[in-house]
N, CA, C and O atoms as a Tripos MOL2 file, in Angstrom:
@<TRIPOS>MOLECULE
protein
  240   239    60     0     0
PROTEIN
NO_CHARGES

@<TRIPOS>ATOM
      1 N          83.9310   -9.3560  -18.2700 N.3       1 UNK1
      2 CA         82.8390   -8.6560  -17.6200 C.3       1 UNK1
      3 C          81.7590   -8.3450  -18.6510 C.2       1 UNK1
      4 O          82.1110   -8.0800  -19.8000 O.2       1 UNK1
      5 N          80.8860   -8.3560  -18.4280 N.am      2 UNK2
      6 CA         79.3780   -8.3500  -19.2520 C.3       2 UNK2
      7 C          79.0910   -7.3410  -19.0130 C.2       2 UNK2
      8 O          79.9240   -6.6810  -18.3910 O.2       2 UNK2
      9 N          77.9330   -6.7680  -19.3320 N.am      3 UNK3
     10 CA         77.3780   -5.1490  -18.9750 C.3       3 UNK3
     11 C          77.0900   -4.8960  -17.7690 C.2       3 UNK3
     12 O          77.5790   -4.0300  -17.0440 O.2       3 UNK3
     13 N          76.1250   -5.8100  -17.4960 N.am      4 UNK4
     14 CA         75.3050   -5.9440  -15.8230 C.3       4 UNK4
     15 C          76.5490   -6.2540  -15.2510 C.2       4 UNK4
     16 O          76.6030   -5.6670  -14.1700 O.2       4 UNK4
     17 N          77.4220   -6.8010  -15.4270 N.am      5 UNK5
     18 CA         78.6760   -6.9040  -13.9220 C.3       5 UNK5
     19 C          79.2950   -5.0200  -13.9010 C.2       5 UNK5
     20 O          79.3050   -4.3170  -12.8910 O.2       5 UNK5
     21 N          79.8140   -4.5200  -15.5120 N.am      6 UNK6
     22 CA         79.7720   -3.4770  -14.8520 C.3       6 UNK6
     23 C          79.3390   -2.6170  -14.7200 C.2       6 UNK6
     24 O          80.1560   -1.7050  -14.5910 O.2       6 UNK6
     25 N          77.9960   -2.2290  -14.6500 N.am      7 UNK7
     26 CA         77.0440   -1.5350  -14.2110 C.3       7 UNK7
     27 C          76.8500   -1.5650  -12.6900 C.2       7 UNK7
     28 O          76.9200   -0.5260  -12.0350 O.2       7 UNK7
     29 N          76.5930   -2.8290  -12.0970 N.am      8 UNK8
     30 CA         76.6990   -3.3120  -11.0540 C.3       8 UNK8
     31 C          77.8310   -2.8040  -10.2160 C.2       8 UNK8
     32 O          77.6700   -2.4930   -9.0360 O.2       8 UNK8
     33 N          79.1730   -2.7100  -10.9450 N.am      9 UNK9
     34 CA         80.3780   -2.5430  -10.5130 C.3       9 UNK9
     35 C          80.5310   -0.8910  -10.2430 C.2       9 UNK9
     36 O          80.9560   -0.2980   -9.2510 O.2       9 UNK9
     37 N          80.0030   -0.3740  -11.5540 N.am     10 UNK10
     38 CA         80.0670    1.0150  -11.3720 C.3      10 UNK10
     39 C          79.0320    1.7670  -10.5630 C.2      10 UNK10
     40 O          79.0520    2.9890  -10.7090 O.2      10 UNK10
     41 N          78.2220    1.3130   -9.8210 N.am     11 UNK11
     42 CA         76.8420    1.5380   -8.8600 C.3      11 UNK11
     43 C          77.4440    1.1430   -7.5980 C.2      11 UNK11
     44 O          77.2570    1.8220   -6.5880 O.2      11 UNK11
     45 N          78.0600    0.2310   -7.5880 N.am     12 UNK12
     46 CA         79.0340    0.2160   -5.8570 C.3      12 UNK12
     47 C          80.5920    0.8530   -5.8440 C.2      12 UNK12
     48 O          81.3320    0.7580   -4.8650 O.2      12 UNK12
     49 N          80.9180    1.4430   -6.9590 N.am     13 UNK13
     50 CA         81.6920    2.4850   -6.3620 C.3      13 UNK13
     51 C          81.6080    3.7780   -6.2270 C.2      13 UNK13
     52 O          82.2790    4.5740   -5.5710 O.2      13 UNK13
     53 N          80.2490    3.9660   -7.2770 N.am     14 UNK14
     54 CA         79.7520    5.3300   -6.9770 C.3      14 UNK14
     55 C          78.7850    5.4160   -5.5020 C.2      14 UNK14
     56 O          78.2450    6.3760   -4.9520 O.2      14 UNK14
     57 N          78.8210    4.5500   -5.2970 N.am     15 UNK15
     58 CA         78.0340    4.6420   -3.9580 C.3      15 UNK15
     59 C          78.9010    4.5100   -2.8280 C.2      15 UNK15
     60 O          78.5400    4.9240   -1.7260 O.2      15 UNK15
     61 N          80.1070    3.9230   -3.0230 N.am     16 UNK16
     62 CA         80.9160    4.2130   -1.7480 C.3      16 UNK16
     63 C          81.3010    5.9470   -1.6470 C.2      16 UNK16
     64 O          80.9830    6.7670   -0.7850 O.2      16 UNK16
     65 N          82.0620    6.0910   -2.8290 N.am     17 UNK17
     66 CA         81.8090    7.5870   -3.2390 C.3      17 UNK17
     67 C          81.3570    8.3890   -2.7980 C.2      17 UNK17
     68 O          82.0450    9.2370   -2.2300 O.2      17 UNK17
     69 N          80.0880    8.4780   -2.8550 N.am     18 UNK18
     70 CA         79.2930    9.2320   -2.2330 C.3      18 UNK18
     71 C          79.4640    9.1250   -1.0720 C.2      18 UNK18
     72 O          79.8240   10.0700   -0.3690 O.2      18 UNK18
     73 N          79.2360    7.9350   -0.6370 N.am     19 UNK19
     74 CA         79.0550    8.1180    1.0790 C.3      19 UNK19
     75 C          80.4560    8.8750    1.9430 C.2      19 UNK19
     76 O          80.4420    9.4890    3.0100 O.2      19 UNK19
     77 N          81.4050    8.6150    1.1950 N.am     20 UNK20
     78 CA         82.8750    8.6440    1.9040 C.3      20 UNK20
     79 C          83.1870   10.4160    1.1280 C.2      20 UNK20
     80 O          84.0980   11.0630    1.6450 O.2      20 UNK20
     81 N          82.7100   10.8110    0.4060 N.am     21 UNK21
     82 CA         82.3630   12.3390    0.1350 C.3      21 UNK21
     83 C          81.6000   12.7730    0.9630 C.2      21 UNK21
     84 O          82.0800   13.8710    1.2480 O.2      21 UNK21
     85 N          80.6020   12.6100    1.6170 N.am     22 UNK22
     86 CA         79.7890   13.3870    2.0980 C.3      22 UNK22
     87 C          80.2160   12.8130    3.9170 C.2      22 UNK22
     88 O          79.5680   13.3120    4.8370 O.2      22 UNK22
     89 N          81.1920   11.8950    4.1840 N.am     23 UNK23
     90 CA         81.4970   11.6540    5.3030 C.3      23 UNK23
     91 C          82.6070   13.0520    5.3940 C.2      23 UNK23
     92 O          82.3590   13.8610    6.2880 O.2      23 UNK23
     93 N          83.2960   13.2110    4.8710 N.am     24 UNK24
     94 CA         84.4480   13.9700    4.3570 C.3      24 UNK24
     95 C          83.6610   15.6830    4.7950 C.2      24 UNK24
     96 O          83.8020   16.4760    5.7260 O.2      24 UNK24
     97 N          82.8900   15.6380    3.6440 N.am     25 UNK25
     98 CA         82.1810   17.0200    3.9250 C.3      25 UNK25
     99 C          81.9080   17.1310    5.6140 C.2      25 UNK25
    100 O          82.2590   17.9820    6.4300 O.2      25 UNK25
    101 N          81.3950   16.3130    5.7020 N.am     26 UNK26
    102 CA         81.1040   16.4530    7.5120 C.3      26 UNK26
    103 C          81.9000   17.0870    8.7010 C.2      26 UNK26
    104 O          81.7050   17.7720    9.7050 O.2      26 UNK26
    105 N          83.1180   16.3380    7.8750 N.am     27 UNK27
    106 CA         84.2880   16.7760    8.8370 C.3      27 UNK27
    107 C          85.0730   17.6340    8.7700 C.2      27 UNK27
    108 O          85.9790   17.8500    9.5750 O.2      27 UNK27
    109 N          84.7750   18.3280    7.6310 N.am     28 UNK28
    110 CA         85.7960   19.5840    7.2630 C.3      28 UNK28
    111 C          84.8060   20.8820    8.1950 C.2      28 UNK28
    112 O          83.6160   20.9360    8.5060 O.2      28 UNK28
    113 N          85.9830   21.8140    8.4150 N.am     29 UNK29
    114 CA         85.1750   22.9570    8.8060 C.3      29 UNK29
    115 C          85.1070   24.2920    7.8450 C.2      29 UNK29
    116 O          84.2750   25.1990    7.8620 O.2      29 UNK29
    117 N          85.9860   24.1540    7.2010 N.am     30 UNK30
    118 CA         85.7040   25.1780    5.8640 C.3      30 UNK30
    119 C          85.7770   24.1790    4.4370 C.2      30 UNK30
    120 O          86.5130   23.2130    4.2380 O.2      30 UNK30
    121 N          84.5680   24.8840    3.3870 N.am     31 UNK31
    122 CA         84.4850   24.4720    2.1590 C.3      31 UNK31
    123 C          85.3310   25.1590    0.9570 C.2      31 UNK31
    124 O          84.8350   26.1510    0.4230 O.2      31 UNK31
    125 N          86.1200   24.8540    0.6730 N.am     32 UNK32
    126 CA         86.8920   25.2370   -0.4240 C.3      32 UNK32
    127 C          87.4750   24.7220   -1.7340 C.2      32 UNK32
    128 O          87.9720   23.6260   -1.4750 O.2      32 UNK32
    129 N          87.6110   24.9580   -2.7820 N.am     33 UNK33
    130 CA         87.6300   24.3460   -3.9150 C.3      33 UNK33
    131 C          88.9390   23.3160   -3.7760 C.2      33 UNK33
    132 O          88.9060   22.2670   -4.4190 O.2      33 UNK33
    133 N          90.1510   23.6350   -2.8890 N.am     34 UNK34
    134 CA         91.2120   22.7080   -2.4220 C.3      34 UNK34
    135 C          90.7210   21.3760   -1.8930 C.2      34 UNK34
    136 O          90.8750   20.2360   -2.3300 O.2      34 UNK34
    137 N          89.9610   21.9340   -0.6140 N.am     35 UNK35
    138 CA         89.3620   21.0830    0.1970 C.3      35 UNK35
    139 C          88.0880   19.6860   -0.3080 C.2      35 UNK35
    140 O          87.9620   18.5970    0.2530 O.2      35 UNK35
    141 N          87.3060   20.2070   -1.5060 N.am     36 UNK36
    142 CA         86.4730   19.4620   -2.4910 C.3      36 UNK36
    143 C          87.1500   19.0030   -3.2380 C.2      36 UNK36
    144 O          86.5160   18.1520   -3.8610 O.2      36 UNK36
    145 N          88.5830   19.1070   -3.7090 N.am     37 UNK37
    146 CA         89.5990   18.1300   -4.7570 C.3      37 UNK37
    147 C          90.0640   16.9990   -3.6840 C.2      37 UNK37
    148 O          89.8510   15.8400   -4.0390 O.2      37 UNK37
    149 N          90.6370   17.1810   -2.4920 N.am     38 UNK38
    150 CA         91.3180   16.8150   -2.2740 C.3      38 UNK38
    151 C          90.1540   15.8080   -1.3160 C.2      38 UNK38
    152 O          90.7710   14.7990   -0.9740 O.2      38 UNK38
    153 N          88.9200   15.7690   -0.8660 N.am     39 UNK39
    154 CA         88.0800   15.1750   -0.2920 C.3      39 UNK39
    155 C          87.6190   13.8330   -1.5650 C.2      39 UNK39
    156 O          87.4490   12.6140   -1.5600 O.2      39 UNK39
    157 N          87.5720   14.8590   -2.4590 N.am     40 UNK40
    158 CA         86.6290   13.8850   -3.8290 C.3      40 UNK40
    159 C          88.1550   12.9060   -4.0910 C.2      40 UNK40
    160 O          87.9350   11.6950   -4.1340 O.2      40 UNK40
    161 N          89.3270   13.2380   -4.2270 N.am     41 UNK41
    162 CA         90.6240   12.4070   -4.5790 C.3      41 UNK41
    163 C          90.7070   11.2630   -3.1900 C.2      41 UNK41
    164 O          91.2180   10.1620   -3.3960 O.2      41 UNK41
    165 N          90.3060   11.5240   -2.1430 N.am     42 UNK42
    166 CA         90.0690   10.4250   -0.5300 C.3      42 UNK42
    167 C          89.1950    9.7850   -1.0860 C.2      42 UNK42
    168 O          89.5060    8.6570   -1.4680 O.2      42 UNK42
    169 N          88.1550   10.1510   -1.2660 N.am     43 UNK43
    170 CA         86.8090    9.2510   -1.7100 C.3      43 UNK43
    171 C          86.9120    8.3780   -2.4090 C.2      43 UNK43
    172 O          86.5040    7.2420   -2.1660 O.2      43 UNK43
    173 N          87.5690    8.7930   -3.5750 N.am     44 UNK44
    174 CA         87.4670    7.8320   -4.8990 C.3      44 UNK44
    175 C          88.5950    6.4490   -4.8040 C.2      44 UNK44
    176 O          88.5580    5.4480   -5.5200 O.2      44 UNK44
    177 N          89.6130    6.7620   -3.6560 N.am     45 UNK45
    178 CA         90.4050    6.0970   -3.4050 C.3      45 UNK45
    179 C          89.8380    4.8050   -1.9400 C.2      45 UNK45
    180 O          89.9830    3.5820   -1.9560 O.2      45 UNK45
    181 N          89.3310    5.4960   -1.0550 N.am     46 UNK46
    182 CA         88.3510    4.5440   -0.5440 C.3      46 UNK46
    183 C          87.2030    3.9740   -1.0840 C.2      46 UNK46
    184 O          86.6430    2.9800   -0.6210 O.2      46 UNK46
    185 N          86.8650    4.5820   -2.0300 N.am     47 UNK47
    186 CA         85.7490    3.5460   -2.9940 C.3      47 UNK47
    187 C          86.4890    2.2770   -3.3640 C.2      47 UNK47
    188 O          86.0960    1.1760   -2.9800 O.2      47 UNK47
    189 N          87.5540    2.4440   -4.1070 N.am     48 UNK48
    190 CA         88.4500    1.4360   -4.6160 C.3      48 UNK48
    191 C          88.7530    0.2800   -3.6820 C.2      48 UNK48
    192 O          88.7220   -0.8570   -4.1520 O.2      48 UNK48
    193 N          89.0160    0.4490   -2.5160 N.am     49 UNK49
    194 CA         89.7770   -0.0740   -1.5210 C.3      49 UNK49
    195 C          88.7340   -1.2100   -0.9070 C.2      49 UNK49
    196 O          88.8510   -2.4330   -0.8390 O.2      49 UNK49
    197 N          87.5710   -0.2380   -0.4480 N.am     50 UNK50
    198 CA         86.3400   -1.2560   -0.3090 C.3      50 UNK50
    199 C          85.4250   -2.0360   -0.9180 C.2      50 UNK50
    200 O          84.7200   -2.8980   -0.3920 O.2      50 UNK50
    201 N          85.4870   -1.4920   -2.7580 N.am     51 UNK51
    202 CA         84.8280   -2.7100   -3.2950 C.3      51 UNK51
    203 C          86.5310   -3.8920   -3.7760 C.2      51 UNK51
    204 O          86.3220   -5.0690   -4.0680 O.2      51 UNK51
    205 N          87.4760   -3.5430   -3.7760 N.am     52 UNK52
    206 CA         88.5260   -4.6220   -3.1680 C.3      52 UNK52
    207 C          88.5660   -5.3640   -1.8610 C.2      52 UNK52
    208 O          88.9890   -6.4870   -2.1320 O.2      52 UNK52
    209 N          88.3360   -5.2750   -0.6210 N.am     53 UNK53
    210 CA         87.9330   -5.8110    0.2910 C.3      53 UNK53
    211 C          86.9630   -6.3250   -0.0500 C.2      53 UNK53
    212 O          87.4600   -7.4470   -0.1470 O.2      53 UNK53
    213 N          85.8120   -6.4900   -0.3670 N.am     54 UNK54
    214 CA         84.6460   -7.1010   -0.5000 C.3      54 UNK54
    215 C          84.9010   -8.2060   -1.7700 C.2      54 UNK54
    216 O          84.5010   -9.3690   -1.8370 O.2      54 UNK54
    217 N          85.6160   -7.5220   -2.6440 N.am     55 UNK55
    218 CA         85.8670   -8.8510   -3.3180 C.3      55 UNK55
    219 C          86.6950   -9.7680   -3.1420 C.2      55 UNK55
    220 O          86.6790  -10.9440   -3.5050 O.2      55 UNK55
    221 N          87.7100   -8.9520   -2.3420 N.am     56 UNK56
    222 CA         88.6320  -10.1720   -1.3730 C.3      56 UNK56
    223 C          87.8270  -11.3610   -0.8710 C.2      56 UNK56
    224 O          87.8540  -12.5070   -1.3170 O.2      56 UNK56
    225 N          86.9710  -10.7920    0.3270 N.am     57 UNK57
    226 CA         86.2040  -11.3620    1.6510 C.3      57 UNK57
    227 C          85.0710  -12.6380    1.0400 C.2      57 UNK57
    228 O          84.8220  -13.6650    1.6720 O.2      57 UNK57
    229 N          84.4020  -12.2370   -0.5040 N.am     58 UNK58
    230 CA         83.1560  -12.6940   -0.9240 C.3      58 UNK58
    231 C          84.1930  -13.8870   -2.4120 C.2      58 UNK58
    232 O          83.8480  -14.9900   -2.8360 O.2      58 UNK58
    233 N          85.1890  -13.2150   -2.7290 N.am     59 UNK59
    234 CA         85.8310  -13.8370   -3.7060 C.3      59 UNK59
    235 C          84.8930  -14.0070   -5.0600 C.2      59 UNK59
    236 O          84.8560  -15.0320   -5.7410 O.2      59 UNK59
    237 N          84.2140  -12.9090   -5.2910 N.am     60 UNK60
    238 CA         83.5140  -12.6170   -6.6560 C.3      60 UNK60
    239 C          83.8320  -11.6410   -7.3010 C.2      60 UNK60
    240 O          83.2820  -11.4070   -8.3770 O.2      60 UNK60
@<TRIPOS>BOND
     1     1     2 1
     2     2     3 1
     3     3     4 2
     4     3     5 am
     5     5     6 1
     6     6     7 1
     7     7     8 2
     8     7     9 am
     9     9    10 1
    10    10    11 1
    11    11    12 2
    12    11    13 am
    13    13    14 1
    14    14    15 1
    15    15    16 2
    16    15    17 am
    17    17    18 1
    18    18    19 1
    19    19    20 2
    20    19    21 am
    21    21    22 1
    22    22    23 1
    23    23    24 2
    24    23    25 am
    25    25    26 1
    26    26    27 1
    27    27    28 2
    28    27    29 am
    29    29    30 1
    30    30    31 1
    31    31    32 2
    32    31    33 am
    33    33    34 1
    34    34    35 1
    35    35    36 2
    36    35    37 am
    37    37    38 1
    38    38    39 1
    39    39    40 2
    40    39    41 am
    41    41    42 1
    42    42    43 1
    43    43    44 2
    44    43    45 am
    45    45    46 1
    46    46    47 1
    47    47    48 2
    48    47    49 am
    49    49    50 1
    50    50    51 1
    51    51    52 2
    52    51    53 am
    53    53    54 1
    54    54    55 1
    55    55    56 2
    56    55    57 am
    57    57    58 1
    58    58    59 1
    59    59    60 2
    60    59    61 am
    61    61    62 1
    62    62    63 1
    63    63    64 2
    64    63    65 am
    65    65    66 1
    66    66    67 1
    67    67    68 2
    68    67    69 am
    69    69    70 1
    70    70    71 1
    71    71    72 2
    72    71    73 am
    73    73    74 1
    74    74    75 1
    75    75    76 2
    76    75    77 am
    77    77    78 1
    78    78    79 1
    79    79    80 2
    80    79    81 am
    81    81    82 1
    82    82    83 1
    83    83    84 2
    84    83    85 am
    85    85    86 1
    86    86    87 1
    87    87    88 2
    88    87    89 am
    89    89    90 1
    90    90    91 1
    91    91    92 2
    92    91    93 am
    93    93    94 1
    94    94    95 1
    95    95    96 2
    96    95    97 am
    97    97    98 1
    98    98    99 1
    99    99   100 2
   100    99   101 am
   101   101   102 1
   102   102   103 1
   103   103   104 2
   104   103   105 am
   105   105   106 1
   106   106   107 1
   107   107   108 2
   108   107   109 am
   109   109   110 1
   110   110   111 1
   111   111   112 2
   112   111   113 am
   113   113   114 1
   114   114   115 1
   115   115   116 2
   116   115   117 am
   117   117   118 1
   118   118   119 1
   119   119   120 2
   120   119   121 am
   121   121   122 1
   122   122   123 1
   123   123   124 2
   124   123   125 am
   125   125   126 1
   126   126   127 1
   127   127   128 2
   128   127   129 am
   129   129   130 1
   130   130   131 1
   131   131   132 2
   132   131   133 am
   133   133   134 1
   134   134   135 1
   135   135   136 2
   136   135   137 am
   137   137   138 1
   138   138   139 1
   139   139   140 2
   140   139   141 am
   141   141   142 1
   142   142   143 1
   143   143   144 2
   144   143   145 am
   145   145   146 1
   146   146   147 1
   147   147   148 2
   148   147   149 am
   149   149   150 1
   150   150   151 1
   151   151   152 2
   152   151   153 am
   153   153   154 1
   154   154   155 1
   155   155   156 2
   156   155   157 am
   157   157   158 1
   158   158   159 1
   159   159   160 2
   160   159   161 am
   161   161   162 1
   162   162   163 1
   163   163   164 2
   164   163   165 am
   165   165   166 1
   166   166   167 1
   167   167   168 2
   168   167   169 am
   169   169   170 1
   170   170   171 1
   171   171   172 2
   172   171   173 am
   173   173   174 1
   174   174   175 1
   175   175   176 2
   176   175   177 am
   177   177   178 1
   178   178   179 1
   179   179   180 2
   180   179   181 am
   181   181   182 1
   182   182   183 1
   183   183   184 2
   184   183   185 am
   185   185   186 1
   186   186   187 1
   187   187   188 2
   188   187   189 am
   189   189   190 1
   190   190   191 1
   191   191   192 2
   192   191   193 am
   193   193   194 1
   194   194   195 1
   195   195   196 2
   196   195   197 am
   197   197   198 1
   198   198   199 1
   199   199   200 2
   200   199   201 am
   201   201   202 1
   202   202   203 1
   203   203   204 2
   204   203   205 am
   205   205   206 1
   206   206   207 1
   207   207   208 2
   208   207   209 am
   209   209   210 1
   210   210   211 1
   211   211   212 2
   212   211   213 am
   213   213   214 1
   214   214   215 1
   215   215   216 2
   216   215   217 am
   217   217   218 1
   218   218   219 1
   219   219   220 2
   220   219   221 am
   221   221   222 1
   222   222   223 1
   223   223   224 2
   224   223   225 am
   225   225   226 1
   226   226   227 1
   227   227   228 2
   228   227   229 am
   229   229   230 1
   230   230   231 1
   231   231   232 2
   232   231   233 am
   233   233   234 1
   234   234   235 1
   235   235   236 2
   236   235   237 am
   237   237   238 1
   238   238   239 1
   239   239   240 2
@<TRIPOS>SUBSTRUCTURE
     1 UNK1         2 RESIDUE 1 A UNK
     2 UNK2         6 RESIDUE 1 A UNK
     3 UNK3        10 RESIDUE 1 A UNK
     4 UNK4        14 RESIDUE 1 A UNK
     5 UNK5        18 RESIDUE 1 A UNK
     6 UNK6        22 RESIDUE 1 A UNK
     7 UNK7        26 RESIDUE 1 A UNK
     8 UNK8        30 RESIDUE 1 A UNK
     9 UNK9        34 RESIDUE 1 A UNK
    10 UNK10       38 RESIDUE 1 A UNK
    11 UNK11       42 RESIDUE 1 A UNK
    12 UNK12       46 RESIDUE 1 A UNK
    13 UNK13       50 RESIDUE 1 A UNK
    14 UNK14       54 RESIDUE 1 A UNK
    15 UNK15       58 RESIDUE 1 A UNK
    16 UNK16       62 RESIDUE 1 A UNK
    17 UNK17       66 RESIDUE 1 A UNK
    18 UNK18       70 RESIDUE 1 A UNK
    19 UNK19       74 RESIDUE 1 A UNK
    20 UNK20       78 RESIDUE 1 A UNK
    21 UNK21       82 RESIDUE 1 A UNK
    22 UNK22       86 RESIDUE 1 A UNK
    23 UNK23       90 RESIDUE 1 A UNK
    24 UNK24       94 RESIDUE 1 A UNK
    25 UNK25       98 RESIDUE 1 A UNK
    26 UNK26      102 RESIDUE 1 A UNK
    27 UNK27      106 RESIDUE 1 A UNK
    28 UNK28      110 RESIDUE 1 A UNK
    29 UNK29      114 RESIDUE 1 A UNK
    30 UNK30      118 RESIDUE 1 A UNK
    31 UNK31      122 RESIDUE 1 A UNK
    32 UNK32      126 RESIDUE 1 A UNK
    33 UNK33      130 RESIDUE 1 A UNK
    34 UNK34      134 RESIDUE 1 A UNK
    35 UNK35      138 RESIDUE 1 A UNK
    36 UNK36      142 RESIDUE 1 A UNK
    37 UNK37      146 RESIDUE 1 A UNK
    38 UNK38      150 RESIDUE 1 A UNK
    39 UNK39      154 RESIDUE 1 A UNK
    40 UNK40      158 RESIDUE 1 A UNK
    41 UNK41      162 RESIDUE 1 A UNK
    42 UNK42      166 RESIDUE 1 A UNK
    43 UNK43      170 RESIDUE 1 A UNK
    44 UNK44      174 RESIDUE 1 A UNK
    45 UNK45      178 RESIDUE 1 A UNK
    46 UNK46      182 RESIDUE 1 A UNK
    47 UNK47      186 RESIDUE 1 A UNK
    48 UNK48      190 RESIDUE 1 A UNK
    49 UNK49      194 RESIDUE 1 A UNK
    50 UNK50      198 RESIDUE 1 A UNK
    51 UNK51      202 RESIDUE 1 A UNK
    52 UNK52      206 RESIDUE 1 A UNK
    53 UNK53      210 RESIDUE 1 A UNK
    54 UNK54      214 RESIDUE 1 A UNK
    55 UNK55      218 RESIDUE 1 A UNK
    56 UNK56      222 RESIDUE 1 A UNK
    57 UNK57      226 RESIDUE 1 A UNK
    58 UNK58      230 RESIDUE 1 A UNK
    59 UNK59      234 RESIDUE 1 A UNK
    60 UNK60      238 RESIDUE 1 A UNK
């Protein structure tokens, strides 16, 4: 991996991240420091999952 692949790499999982954090936030009805570990520990694990699918699907 070269720089730009992971830069590239690290910009689409921080961006699933995000999105799947703040999907998370949505759905909770109370905010709590449990609830923000354990949302951000979902997230980071569906980040993973979907830039794996995509590299499955695209094979890059």
């Amino acid at each position: 991996m070269n720089g730009r692949t992971t830069l590239l790499a690290t910009a689409e999982l921080l961006g699933w991240w995000a999105a799947l954090a703040v999907l998370w936030l949505v759905f909770i009805s109370t905010v709590d420091t449990l609830e923000l570990a354990v949302g951000a520990g979902a997230a980071c694990l569906g980040a993973l999952a979907a830039r794996a699918a995509r590299r499955a699907v695209t094979g890059r």
